[in-house]
MOPAC internal coordinates of N, CA, C and O (Angstrom, degrees):
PM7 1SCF
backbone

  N    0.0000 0     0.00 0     0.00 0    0    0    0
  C    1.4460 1     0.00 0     0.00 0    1    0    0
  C    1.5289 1   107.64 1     0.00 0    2    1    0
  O    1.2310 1   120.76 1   -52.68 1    3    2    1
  N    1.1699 1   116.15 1   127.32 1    3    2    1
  C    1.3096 1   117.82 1  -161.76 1    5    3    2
  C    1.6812 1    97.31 1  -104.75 1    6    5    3
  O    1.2310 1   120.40 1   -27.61 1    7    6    5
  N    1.8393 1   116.84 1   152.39 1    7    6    5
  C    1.2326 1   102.96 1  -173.82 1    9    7    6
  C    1.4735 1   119.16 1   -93.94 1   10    9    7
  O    1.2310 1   122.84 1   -17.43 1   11   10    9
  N    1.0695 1   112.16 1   162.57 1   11   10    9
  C    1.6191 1   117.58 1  -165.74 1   13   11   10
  C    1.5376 1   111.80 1  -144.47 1   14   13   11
  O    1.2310 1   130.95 1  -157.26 1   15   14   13
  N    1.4579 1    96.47 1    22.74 1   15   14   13
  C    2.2420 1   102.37 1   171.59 1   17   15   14
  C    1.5703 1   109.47 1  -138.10 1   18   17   15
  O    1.2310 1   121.81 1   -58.73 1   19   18   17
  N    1.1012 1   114.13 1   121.27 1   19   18   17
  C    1.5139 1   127.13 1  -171.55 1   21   19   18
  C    1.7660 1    84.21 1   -42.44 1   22   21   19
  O    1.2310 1   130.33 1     9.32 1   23   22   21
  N    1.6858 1    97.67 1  -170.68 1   23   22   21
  C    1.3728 1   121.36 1   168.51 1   25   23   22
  C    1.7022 1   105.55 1   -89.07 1   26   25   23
  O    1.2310 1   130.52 1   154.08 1   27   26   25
  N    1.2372 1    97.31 1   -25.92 1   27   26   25
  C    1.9913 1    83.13 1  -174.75 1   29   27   26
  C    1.6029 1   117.02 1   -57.40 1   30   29   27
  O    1.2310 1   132.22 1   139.94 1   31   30   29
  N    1.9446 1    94.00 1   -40.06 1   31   30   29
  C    1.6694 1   126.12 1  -162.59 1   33   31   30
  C    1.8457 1    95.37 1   -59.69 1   34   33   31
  O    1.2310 1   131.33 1   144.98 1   35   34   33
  N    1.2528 1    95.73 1   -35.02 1   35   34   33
  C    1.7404 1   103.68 1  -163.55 1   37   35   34
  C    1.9094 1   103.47 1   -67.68 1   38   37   35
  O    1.2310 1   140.55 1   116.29 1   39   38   37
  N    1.5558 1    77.73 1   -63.71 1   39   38   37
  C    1.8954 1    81.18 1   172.07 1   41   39   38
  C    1.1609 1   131.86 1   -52.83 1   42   41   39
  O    1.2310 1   112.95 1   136.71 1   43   42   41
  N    1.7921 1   130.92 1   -43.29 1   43   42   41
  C    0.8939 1   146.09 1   172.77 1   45   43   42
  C    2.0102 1   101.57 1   -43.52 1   46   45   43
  O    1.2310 1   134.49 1   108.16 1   47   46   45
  N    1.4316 1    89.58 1   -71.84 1   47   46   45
  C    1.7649 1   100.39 1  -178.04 1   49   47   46
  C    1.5090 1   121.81 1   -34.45 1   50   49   47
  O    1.2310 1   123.05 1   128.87 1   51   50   49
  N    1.5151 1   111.77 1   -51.13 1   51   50   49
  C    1.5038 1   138.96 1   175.09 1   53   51   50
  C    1.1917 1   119.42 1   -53.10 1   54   53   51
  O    1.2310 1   126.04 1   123.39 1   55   54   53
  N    1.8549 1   106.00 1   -56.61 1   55   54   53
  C    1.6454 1   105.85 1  -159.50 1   57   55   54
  C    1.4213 1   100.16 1  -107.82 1   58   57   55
  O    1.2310 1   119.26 1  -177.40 1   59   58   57
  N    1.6694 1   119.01 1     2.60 1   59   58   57
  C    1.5650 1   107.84 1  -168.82 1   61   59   58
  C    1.1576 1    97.03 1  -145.45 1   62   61   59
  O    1.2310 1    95.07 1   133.48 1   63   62   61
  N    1.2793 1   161.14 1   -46.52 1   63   62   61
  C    1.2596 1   148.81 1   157.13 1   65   63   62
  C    1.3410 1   139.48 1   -41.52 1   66   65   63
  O    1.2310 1   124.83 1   129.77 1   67   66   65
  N    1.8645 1   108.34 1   -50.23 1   67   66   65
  C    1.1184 1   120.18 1  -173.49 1   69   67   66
  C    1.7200 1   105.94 1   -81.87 1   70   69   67
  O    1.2310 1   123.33 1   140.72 1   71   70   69
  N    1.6809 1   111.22 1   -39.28 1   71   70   69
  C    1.9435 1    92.49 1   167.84 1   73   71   70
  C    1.0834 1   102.46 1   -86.55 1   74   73   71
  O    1.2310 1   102.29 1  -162.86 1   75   74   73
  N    1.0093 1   150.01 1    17.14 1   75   74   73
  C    1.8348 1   136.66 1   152.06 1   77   75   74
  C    1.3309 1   111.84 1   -67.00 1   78   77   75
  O    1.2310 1   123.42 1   121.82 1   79   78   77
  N    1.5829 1   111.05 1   -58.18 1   79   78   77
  C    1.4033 1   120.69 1   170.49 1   81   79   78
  C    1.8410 1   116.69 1   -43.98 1   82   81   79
  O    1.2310 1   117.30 1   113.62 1   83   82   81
  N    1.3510 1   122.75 1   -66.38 1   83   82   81
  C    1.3509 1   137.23 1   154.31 1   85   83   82
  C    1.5228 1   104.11 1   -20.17 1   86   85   83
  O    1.2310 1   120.42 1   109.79 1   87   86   85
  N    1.1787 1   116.81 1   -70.21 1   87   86   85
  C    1.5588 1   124.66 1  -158.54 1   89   87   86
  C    1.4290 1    99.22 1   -58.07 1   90   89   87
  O    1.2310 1   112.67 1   138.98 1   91   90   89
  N    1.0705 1   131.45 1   -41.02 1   91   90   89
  C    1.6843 1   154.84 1  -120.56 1   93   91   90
  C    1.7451 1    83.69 1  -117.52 1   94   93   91
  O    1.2310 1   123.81 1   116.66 1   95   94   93
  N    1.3191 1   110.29 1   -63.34 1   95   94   93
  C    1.6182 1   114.69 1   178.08 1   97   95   94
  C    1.4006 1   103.71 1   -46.46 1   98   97   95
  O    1.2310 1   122.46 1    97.07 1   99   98   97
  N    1.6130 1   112.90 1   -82.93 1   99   98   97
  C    1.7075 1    98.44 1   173.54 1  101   99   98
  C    1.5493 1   149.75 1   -18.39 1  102  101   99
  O    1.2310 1   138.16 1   128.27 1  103  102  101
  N    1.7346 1    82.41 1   -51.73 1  103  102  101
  C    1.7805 1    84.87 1   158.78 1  105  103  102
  C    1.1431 1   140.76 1   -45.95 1  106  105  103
  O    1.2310 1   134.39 1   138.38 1  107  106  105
  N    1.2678 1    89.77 1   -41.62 1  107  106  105
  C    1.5825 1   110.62 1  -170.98 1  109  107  106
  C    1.5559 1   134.01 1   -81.72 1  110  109  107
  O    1.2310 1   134.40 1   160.03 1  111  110  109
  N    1.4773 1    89.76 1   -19.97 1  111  110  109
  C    1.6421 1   123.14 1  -174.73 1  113  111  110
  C    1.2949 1   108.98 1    95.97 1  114  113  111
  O    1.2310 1   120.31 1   -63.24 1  115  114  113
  N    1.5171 1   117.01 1   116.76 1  115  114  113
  C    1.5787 1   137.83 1   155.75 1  117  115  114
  C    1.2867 1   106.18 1    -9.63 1  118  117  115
  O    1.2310 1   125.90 1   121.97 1  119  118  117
  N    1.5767 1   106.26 1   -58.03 1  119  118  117
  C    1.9201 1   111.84 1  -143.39 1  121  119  118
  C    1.1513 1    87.68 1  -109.11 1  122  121  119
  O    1.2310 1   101.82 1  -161.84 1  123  122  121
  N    1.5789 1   150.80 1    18.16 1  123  122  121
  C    1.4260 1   133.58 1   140.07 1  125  123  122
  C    1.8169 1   124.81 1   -75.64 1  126  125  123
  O    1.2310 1   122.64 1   -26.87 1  127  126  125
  N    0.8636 1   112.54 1   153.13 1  127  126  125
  C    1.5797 1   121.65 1  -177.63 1  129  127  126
  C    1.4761 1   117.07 1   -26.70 1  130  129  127
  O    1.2310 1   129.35 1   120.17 1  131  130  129
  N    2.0488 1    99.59 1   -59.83 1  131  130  129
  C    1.3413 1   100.86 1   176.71 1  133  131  130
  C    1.4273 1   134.71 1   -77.04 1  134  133  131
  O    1.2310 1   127.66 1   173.41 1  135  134  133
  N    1.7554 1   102.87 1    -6.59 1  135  134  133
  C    1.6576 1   113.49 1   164.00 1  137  135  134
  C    1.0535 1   123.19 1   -73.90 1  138  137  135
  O    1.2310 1   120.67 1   161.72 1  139  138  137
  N    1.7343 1   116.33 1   -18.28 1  139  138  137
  C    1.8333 1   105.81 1  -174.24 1  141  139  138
  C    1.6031 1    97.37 1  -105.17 1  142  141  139
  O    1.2310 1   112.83 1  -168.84 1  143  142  141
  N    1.5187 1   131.14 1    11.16 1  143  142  141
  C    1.3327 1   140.73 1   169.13 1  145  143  142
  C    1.6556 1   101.16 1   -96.76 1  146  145  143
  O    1.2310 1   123.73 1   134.17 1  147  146  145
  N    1.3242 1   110.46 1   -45.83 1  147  146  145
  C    1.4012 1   111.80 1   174.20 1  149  147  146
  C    2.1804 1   122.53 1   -50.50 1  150  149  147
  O    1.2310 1   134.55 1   122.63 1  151  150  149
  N    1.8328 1    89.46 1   -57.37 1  151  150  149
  C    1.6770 1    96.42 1   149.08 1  153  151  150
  C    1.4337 1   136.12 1   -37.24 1  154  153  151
  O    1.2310 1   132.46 1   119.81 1  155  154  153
  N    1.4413 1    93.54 1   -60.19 1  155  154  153
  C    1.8055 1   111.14 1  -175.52 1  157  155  154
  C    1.7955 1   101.57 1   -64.33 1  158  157  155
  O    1.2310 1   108.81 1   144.42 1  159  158  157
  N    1.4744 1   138.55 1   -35.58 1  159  158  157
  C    1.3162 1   125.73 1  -173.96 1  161  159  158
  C    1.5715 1    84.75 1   -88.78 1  162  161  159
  O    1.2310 1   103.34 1   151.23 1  163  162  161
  N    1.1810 1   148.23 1   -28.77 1  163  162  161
  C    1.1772 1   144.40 1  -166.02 1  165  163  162
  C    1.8566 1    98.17 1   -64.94 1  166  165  163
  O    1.2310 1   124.86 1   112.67 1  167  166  165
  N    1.0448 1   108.28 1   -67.33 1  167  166  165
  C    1.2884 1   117.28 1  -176.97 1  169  167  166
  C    1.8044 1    99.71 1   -43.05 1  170  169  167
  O    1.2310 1   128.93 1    96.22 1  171  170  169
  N    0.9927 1   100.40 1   -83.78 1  171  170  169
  C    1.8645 1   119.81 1   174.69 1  173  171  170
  C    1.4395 1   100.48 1   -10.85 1  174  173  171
  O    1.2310 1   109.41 1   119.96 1  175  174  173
  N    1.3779 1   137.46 1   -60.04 1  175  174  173
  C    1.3114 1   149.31 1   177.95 1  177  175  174
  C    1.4863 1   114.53 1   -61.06 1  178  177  175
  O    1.2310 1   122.96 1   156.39 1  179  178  177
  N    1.2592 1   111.93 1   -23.61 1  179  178  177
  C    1.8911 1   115.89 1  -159.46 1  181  179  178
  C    1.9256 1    82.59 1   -84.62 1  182  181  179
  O    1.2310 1   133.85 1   121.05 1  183  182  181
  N    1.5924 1    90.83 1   -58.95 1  183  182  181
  C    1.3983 1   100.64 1  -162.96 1  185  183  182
  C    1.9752 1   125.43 1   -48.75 1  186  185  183
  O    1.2310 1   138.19 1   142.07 1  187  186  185
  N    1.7318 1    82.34 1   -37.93 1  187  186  185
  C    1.4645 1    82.56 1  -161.11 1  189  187  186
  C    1.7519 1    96.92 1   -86.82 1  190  189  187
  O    1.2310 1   118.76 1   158.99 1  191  190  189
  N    1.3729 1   119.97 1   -21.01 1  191  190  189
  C    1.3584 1   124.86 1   162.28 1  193  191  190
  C    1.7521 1   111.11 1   -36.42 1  194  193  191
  O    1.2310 1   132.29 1   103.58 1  195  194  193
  N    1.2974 1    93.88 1   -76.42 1  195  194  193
  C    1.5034 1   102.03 1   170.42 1  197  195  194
  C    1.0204 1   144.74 1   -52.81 1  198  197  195
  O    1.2310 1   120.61 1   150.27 1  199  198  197
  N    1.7314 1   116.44 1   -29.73 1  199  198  197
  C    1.6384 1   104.59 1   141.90 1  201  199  198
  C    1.6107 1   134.66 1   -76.67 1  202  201  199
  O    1.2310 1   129.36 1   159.13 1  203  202  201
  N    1.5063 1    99.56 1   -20.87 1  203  202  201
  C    1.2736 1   100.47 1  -174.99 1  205  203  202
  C    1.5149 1   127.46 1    99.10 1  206  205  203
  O    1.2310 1   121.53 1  -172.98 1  207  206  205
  N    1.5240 1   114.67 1     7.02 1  207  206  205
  C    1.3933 1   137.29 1  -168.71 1  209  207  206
  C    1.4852 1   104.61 1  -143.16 1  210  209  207
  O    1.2310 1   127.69 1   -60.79 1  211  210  209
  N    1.4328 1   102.80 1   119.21 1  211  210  209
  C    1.9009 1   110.13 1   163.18 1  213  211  210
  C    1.4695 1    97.03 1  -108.03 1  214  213  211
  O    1.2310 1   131.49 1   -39.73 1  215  214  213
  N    1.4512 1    95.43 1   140.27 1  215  214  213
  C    1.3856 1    96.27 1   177.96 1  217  215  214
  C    1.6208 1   117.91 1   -98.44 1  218  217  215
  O    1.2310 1   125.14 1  -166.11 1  219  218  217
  N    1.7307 1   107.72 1    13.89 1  219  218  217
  C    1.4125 1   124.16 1   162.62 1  221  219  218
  C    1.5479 1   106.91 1   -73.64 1  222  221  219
  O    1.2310 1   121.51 1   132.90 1  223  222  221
  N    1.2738 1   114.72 1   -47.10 1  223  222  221
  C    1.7602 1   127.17 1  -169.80 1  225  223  222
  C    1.4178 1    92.37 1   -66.16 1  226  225  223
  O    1.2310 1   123.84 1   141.87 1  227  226  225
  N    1.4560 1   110.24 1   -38.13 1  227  226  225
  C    1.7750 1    93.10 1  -176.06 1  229  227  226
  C    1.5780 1   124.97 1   -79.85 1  230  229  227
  O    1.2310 1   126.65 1   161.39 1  231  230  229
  N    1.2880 1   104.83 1   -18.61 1  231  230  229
  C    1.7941 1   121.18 1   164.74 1  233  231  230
  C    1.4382 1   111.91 1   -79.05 1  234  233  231
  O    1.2310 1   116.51 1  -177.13 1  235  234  233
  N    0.9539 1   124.23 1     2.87 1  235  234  233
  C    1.7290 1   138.77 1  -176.04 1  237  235  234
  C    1.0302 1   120.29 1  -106.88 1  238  237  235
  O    1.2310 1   123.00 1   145.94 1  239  238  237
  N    1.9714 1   111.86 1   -34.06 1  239  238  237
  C    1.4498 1   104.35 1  -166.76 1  241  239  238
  C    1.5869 1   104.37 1    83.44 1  242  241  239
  O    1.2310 1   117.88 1  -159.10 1  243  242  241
  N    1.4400 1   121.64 1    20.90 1  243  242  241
  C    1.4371 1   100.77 1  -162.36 1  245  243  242
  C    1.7949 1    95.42 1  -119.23 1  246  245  243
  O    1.2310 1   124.81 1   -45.98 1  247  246  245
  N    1.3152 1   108.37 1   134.02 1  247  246  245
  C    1.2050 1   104.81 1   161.84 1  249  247  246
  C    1.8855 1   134.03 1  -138.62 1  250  249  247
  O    1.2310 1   122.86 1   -89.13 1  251  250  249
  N    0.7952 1   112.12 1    90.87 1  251  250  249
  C    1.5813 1   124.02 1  -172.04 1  253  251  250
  C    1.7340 1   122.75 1   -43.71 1  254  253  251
  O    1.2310 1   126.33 1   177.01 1  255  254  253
  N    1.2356 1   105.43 1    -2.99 1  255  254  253
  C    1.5145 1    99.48 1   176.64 1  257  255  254
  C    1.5195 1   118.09 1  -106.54 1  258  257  255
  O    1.2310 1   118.07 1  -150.54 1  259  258  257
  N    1.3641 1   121.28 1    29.46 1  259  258  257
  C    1.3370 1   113.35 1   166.28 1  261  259  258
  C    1.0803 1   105.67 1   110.25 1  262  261  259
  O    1.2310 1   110.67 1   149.22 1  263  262  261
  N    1.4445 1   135.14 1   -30.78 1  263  262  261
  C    1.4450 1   122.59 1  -165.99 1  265  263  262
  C    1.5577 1    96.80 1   -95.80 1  266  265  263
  O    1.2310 1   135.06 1    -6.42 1  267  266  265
  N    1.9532 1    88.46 1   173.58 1  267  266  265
  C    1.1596 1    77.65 1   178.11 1  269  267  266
  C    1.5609 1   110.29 1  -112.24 1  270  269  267
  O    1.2310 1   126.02 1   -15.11 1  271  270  269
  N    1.8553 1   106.03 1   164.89 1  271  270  269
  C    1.6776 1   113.93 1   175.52 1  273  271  270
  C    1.4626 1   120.65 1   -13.81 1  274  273  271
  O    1.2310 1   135.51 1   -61.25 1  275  274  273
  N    1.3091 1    87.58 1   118.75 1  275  274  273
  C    2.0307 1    88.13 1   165.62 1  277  275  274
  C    1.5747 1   109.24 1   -90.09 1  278  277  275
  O    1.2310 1   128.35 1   -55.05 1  279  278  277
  N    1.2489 1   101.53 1   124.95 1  279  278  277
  C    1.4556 1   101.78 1   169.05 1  281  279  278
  C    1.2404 1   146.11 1   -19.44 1  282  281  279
  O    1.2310 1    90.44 1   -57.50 1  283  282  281
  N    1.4979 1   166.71 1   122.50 1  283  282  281
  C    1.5522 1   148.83 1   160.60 1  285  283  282
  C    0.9995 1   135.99 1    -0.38 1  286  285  283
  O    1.2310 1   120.10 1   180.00 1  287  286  285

């Protein structure tokens, strides 16, 4: 899987989304609906941060590190 999210996209996801989400879940309570959705995008963000590949950007055509679109 080749990567397709700059370094900003990665950090951003990692250090500001995914404990916002977390933080935001807690508040709210773990064991309500919107805390284990809050987890689940939390996770989603850690992961795809850390490899460096969304597999939304790749159904999009989208790629955040500068280059440009690879073809169809």
């Amino acid at each position: 899987m080749s990567s397709n999210m700059s370094n900003l996209d990665r950090g951003v996801r990692a250090f500001a989304i995914a404990p916002l989400a977390i933080i935001v879940a807690f508040l709210i309570g773990i064991g309500s609906i919107a805390g284990i959705v809050l987890l689940a995008v939390a996770a989603v963000m850690l992961a795809t941060g850390a490899v460096g590949s969304c597999p939304l950007y790749r159904r999009l055509h989208i790629d955040t590190r500068g280059h440009s679109p690879q073809p169809h």
